[in-house]
TORKOL-4160 file (C-alpha; in steps of 0.2 Angstrom, whole numbers, padded with zeros to 4 digits, m for minus):
370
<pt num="1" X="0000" Y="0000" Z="0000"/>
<pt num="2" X="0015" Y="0013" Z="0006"/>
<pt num="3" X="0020" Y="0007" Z="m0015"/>
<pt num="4" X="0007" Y="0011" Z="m0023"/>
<pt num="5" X="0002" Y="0028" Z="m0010"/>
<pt num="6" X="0021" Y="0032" Z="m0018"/>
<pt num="7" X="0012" Y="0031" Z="m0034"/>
<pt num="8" X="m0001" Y="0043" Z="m0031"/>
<pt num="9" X="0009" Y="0057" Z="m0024"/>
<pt num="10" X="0025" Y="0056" Z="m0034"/>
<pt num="11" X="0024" Y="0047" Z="m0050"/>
<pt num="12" X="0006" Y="0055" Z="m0058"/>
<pt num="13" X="0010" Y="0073" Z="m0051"/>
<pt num="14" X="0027" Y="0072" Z="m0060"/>
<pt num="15" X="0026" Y="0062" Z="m0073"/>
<pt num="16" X="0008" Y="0064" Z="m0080"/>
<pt num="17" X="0011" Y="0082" Z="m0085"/>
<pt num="18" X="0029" Y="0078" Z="m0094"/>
<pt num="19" X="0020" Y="0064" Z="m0108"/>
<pt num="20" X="0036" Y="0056" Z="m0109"/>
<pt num="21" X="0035" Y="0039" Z="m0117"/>
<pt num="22" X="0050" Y="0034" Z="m0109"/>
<pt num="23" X="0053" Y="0035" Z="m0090"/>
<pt num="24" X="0072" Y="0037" Z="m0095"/>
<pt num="25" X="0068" Y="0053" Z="m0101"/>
<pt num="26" X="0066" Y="0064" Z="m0085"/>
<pt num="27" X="0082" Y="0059" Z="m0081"/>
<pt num="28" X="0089" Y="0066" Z="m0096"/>
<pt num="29" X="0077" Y="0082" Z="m0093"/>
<pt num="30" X="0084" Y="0082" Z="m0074"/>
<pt num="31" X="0103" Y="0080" Z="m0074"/>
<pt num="32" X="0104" Y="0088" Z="m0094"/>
<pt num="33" X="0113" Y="0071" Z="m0099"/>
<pt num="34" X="0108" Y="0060" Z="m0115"/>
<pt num="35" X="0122" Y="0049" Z="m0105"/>
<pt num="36" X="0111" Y="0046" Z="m0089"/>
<pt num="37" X="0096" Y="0044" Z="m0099"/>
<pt num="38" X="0103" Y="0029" Z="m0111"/>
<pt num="39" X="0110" Y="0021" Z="m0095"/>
<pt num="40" X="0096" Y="0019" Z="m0086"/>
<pt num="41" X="0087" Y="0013" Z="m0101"/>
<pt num="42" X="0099" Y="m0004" Z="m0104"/>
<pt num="43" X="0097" Y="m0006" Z="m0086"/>
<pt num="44" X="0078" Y="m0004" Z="m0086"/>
<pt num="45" X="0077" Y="m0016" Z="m0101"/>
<pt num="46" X="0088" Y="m0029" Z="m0092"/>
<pt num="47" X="0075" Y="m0029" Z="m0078"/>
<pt num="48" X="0062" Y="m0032" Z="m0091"/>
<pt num="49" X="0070" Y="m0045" Z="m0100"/>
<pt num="50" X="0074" Y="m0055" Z="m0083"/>
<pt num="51" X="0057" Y="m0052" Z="m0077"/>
<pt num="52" X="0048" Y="m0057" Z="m0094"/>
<pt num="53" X="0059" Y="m0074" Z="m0094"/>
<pt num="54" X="0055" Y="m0079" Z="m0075"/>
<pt num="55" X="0036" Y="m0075" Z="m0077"/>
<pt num="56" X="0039" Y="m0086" Z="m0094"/>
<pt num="57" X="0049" Y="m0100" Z="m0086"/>
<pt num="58" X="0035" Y="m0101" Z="m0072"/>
<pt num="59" X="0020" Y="m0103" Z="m0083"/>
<pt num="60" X="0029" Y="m0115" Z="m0092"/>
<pt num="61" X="0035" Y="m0124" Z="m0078"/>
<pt num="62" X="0018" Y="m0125" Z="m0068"/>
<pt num="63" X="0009" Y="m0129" Z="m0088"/>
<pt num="64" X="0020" Y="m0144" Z="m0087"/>
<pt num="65" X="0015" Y="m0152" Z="m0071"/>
<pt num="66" X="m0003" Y="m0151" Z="m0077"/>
<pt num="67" X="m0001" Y="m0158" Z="m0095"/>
<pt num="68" X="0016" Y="m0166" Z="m0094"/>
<pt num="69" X="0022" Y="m0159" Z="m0111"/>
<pt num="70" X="0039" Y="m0151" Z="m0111"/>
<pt num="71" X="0041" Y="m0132" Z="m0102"/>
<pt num="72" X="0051" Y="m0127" Z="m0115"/>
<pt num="73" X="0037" Y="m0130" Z="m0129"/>
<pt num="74" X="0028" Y="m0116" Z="m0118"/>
<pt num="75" X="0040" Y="m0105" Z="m0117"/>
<pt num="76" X="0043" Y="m0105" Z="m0136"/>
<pt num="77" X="0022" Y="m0105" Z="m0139"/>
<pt num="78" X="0020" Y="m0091" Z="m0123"/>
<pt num="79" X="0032" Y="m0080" Z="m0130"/>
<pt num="80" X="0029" Y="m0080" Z="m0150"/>
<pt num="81" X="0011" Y="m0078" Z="m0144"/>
<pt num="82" X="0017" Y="m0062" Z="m0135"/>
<pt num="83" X="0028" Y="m0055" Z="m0147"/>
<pt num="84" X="0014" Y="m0056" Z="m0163"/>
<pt num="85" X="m0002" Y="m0048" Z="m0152"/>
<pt num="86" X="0011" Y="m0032" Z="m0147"/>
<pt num="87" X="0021" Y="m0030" Z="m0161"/>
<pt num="88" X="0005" Y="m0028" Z="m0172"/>
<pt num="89" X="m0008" Y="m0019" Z="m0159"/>
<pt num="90" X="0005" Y="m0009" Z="m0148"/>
<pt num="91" X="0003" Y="m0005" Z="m0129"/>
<pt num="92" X="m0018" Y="m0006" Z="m0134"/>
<pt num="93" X="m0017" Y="m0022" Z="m0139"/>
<pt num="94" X="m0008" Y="m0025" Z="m0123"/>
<pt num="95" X="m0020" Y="m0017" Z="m0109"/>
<pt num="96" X="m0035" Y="m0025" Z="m0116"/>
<pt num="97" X="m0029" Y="m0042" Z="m0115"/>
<pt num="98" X="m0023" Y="m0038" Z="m0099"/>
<pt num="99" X="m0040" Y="m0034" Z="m0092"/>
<pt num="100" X="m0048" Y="m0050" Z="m0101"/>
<pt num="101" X="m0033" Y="m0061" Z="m0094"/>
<pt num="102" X="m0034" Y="m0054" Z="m0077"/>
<pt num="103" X="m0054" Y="m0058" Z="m0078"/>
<pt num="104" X="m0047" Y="m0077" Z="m0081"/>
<pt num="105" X="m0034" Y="m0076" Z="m0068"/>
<pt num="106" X="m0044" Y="m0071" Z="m0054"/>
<pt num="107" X="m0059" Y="m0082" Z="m0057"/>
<pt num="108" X="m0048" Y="m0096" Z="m0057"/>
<pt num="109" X="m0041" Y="m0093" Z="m0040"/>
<pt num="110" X="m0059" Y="m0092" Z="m0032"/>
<pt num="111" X="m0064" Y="m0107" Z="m0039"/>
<pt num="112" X="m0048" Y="m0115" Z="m0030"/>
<pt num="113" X="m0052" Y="m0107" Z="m0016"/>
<pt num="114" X="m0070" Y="m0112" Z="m0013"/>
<pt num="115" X="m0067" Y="m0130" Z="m0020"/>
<pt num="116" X="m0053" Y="m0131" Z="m0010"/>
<pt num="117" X="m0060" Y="m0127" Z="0008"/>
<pt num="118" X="m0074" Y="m0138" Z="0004"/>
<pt num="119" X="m0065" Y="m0153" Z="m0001"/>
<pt num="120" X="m0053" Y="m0149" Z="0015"/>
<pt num="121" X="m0069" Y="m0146" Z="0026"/>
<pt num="122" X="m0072" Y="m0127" Z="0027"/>
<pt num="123" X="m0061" Y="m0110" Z="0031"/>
<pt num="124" X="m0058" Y="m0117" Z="0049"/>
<pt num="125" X="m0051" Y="m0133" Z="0046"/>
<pt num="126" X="m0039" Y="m0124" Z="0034"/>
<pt num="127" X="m0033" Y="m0114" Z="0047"/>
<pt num="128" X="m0035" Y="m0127" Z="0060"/>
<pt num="129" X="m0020" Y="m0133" Z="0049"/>
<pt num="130" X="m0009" Y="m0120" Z="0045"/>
<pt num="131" X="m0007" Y="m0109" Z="0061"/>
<pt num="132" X="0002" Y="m0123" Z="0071"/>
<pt num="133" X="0016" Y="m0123" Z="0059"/>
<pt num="134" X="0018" Y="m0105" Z="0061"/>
<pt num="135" X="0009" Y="m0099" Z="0041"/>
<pt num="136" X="m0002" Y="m0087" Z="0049"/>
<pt num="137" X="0013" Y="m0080" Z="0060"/>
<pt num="138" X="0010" Y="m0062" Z="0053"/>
<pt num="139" X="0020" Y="m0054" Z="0066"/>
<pt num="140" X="0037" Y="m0060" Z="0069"/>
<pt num="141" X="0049" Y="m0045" Z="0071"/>
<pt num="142" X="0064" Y="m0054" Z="0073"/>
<pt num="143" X="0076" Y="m0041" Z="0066"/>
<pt num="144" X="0088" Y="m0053" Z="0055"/>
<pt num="145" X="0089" Y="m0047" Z="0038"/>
<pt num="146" X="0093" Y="m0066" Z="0031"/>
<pt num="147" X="0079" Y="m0074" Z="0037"/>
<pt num="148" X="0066" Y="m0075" Z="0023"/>
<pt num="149" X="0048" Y="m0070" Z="0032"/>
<pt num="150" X="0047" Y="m0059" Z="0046"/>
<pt num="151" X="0037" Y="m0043" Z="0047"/>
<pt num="152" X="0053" Y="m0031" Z="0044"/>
<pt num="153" X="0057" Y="m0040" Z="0029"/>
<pt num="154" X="0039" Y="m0040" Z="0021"/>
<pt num="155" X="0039" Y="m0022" Z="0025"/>
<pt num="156" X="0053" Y="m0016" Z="0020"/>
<pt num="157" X="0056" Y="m0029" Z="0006"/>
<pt num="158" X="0041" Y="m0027" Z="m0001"/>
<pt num="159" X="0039" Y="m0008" Z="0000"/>
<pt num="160" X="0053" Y="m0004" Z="m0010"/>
<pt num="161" X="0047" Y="m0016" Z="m0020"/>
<pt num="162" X="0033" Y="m0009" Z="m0026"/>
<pt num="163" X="0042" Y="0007" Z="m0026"/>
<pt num="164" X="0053" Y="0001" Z="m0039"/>
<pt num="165" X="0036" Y="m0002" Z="m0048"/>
<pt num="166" X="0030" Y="0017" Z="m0049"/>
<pt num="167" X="0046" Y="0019" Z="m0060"/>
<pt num="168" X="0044" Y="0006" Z="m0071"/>
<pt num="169" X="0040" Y="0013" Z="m0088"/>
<pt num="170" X="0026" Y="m0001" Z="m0092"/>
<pt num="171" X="0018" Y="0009" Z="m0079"/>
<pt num="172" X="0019" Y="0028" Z="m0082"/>
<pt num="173" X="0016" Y="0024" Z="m0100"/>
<pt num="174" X="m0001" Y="0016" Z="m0097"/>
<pt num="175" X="m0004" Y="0031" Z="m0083"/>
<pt num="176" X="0000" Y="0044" Z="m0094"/>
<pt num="177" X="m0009" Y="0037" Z="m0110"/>
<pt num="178" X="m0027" Y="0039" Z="m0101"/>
<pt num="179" X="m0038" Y="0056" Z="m0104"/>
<pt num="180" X="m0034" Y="0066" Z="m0090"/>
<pt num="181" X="m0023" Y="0067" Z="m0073"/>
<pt num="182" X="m0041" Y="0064" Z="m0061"/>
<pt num="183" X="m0043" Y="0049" Z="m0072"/>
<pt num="184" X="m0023" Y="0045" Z="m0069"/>
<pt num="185" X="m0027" Y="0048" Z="m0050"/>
<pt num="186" X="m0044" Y="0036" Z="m0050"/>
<pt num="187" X="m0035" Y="0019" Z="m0058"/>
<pt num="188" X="m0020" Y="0023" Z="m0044"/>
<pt num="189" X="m0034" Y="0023" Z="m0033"/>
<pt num="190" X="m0042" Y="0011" Z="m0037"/>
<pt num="191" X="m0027" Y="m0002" Z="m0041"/>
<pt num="192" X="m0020" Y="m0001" Z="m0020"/>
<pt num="193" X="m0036" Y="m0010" Z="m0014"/>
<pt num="194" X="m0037" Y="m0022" Z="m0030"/>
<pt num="195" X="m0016" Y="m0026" Z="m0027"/>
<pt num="196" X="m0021" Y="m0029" Z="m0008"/>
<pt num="197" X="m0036" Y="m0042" Z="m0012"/>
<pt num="198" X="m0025" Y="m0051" Z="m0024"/>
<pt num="199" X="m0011" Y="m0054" Z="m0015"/>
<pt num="200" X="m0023" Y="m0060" Z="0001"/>
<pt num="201" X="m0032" Y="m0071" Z="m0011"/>
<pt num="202" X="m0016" Y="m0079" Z="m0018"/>
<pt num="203" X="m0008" Y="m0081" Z="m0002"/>
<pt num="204" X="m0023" Y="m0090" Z="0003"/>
<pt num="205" X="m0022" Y="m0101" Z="m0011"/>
<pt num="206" X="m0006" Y="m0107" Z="m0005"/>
<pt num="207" X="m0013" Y="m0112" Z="0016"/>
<pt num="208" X="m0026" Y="m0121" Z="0005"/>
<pt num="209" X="m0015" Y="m0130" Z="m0004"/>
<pt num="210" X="m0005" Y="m0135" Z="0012"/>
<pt num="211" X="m0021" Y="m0139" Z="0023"/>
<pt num="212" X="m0025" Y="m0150" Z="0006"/>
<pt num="213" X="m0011" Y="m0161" Z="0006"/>
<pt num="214" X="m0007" Y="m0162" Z="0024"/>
<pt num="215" X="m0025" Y="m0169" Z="0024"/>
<pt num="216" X="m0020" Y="m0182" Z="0011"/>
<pt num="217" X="m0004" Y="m0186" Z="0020"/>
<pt num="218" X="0006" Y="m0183" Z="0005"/>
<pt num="219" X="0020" Y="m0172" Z="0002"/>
<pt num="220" X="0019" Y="m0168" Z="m0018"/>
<pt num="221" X="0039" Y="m0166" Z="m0019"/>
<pt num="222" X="0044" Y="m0179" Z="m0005"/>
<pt num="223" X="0034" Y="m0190" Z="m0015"/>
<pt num="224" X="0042" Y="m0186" Z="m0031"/>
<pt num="225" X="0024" Y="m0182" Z="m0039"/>
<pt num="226" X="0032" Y="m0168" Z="m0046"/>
<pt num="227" X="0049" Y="m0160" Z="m0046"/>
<pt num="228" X="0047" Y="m0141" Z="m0043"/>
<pt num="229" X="0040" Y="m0132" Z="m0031"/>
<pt num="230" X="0032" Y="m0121" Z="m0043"/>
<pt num="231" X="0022" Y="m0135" Z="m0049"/>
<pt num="232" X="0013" Y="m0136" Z="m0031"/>
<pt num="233" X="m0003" Y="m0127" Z="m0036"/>
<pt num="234" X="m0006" Y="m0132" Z="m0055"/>
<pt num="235" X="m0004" Y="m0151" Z="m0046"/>
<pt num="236" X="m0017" Y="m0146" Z="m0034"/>
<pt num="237" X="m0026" Y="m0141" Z="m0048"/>
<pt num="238" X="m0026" Y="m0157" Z="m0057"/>
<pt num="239" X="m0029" Y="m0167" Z="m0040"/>
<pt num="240" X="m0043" Y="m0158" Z="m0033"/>
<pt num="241" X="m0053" Y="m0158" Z="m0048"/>
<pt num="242" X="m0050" Y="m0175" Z="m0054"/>
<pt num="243" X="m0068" Y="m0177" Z="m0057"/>
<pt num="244" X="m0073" Y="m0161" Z="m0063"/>
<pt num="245" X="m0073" Y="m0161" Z="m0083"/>
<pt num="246" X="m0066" Y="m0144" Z="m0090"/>
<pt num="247" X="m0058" Y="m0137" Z="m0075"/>
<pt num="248" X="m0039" Y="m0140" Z="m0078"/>
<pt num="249" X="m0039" Y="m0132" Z="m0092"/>
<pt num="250" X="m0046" Y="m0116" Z="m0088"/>
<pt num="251" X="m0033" Y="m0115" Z="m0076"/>
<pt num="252" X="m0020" Y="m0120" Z="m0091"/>
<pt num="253" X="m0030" Y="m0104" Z="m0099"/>
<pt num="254" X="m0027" Y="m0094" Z="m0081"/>
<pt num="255" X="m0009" Y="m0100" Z="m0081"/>
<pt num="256" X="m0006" Y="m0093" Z="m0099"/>
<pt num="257" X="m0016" Y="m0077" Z="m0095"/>
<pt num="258" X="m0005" Y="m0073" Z="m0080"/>
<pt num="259" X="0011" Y="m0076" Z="m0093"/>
<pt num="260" X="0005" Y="m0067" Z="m0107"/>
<pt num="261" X="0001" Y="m0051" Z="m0098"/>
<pt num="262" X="0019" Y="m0050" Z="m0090"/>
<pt num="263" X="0026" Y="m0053" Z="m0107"/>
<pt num="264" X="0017" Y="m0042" Z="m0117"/>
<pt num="265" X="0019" Y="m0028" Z="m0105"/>
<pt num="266" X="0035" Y="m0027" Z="m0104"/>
<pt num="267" X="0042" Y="m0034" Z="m0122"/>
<pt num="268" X="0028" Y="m0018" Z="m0127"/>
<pt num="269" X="0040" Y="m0005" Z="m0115"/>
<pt num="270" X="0056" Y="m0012" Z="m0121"/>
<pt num="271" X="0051" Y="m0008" Z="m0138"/>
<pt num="272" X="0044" Y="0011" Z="m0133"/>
<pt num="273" X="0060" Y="0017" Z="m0123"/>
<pt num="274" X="0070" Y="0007" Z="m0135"/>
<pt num="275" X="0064" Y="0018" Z="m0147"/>
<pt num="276" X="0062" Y="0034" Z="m0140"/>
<pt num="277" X="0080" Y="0032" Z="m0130"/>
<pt num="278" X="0091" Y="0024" Z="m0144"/>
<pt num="279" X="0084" Y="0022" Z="m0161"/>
<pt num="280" X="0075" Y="0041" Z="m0164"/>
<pt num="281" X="0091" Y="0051" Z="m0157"/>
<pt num="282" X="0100" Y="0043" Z="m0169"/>
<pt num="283" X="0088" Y="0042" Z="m0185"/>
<pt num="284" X="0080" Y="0059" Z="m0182"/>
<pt num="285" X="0075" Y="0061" Z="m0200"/>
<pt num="286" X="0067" Y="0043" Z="m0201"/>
<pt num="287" X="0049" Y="0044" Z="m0203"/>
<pt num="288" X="0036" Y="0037" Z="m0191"/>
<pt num="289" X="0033" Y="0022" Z="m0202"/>
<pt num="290" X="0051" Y="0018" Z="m0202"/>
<pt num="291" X="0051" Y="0019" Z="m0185"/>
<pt num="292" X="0037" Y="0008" Z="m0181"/>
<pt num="293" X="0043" Y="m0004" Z="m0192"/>
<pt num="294" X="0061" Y="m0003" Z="m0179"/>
<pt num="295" X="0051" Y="m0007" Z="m0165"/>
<pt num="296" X="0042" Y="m0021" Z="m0170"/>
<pt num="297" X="0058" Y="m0028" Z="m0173"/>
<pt num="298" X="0065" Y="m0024" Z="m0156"/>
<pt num="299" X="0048" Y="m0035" Z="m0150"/>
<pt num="300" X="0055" Y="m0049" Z="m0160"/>
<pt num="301" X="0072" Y="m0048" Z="m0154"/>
<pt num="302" X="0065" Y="m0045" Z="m0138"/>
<pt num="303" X="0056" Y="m0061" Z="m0138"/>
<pt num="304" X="0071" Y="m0071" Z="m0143"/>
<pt num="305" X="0080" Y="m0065" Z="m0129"/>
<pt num="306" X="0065" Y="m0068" Z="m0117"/>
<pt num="307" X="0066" Y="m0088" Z="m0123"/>
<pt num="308" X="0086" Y="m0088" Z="m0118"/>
<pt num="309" X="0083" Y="m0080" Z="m0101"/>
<pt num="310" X="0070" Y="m0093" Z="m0098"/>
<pt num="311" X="0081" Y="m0106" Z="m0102"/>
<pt num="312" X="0095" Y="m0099" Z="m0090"/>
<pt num="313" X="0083" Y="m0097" Z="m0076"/>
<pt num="314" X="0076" Y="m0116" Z="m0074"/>
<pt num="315" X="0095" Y="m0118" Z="m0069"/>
<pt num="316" X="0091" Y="m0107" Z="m0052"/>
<pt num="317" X="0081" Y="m0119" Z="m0042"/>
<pt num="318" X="0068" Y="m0112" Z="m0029"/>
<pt num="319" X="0050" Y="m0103" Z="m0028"/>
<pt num="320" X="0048" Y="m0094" Z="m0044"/>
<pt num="321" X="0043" Y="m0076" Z="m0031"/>
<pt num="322" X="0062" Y="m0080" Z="m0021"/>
<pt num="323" X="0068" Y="m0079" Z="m0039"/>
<pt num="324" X="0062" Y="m0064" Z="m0045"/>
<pt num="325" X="0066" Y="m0054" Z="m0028"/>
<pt num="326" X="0084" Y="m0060" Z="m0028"/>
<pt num="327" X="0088" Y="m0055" Z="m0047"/>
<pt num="328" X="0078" Y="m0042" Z="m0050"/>
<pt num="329" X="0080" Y="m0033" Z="m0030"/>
<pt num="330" X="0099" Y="m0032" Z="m0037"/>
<pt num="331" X="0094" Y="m0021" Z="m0051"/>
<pt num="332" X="0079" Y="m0012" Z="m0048"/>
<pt num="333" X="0083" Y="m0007" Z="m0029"/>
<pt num="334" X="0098" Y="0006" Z="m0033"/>
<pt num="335" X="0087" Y="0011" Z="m0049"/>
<pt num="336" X="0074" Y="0017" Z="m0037"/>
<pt num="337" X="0084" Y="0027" Z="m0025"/>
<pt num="338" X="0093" Y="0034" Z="m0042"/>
<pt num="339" X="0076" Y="0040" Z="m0045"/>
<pt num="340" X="0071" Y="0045" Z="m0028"/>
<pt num="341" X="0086" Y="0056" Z="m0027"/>
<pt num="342" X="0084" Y="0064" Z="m0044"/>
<pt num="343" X="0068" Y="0070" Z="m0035"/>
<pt num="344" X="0068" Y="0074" Z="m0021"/>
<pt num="345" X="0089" Y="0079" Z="m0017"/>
<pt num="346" X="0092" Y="0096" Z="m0027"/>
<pt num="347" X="0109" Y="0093" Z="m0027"/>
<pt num="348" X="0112" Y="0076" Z="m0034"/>
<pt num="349" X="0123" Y="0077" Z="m0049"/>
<pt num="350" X="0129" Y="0064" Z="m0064"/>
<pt num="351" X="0145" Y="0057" Z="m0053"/>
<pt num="352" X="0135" Y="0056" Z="m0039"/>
<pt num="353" X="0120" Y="0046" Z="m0049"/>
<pt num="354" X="0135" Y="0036" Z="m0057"/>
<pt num="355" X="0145" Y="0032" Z="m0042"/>
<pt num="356" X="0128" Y="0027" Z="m0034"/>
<pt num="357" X="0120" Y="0015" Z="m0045"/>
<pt num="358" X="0137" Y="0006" Z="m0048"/>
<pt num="359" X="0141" Y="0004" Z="m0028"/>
<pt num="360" X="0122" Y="m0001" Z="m0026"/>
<pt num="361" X="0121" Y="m0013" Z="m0039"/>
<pt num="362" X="0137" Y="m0022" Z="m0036"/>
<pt num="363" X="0135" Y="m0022" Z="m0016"/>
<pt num="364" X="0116" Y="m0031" Z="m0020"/>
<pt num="365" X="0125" Y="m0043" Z="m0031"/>
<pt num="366" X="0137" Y="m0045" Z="m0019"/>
<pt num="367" X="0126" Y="m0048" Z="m0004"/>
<pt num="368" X="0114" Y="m0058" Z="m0013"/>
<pt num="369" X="0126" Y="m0072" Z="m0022"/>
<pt num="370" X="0131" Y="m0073" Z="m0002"/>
């Protein structure tokens, strides 16, 4: 919430009235260097291209405990998909199959919800089973950074987080391309209680998932049932509605919803700031058409790259949100206080933004390879 607040009171204020395509482009605007703003644009497409290929990887992995077929067919199919829909219908193409796979995503998590505390025997019995192994221990303030879960590290951890996300370009781009700032204000608004619900409902999935199979006395990876622990809820997906016709596949269809709208979004913002921060400085006579036709390419390209990341990230073993916090944290955590001081610190100048972002990003790499 103290994220997305951030986005209410700094990113539409500043960046609504700019209509920058490229996030990058205040930084230029700010320190009166092309330098900064070209920097800041690889490492913000770096993050993208990590972040496409985990949310790829994932879908793939979880489509694969469900049907069995290879992960990587999915990753090849999930992205191609991707790249063809935003390459030919641009970032609108991308925001309204967003909303139609977000409709998919979060019906599908109600239905494993209520099927799933049925079958286990209500709400009570699902957390009859989860508090005495400490999954509903909300607040634990033991103050040592390493361990995973406690509430310093959620609040912290997760706050800057989603600050990280009120810079992201996938995000100012869609806020500034609606009709007026009041309307900018109402879907910041309206997306802080909508983030909150959805996280709750997904961590809820997971205590049912537990209370599921502690039931059943059966431990999914133990067992060798299935291999990754990412493939814990599309296997209780398949197991919980054995005898409902119709039902794994809509998730398979929730699955690839969930996919699609990470990839599209940012393979869509690679392409933009791609554009706007490399390509037209450098082909300022080339005509609109021309380039159009250059950021369709950097899609394609994109997408390719997005299939190699995949590949390299079934190599890092553990929960698929452990992953993305750990390699993306590295990046996006010194890119958000880059930002934050452009903004706020008057005095902040280009050494001090390149000493800052190089100290911060090799000191998070070097902590988290420890």
């Amino acid at each position: 919430m103290v994220g997305y607040l951030m986005m209410f009171f700094i990113t539409i204020p500043l960046f609504y009235p700019l209509q920058i395509t490229s996030v990058y482009e205040y930084l230029q605007m700010r320190h009166e260097s092309q330098r900064v703003r070209q920097m800041f644009m690889w490492l913000g497409n770096v993050v993208s291209l990590l972040y496409a290929g985990i949310v790829t990887f994932g879908a793939a992995i979880g489509m694969e405990g469900v049907t069995g077929i290879s992960a990587w067919i999915y990753v090849v199919v999930l992205t191609s998909i991707a790249v063809v829909y935003t390459s030919i219908g641009g970032i609108k193409a991308v925001v309204v199959t967003d909303v139609v796979q977000g409709v998919i995503m979060i019906a599908m998590i109600f239905a494993v919800l209520i099927y799933g505390c049925i079958r286990v025997g209500g709400l009570s019995t699902v957390i009859e089973i989860n508090w005495p192994k400490g999954r509903l221990r909300v607040f634990d303030f033991d103050p040592n950074p390493l361990k995973r879960h406690t509430f310093w590290t959620l609040v912290i951890g997760d706050g800057w987080m989603c600050a990280a996300i009120i810079f992201s370009p996938p995000l100012v781009q869609r806020l500034n391309s609606v009709r007026s700032i009041g309307d900018a204000r109402k879907v910041a608004a309206m997306s802080i209680p909508a983030f909150v619900i959805v996280q709750i409902l997904i961590m809820c999935e997971g205590l049912v998932a537990y209370a599921y199979f502690s039931q059943k006395g059966c431990d999914p990876i133990a067992s060798k049932q299935i291999s990754n622990p990412n493939q814990i809820i599309p296997y209780l997906v398949t197991d919980l509605f054995l005898d409902v016709p119709g039902i794994s596949g809509l998730y398979l269809a929730a699955l690839c919803s969930a996919s699609l709208s990470s990839i599209s979004s940012q393979l869509g913002s690679i392409s933009a700031v791609t554009s706007e921060d490399f390509i037209r400085p450098r082909l300022k006579v080339a005509s609109e058409k021309k380039l159009t036709q250059f950021s369709k390419l950097i899609v394609v390209l994109a997408g390719v790259v997005c299939i190699g990341i995949a590949i390299l990230i079934s190599k890092v073993k553990g929960p698929m949100g452990q992953i993305t916090g750990s390699i993306l944290g590295a990046v996006q955590g010194p890119m958000t206080c880059v930002f934050l001081l452009s903004i706020f610190v008057r005095c902040t100048t280009r050494k001090g933004i390149y000493t800052s972002i190089v100290v911060g990003v090799c000191f998070d790499l070097y902590t988290r390879g420890r």
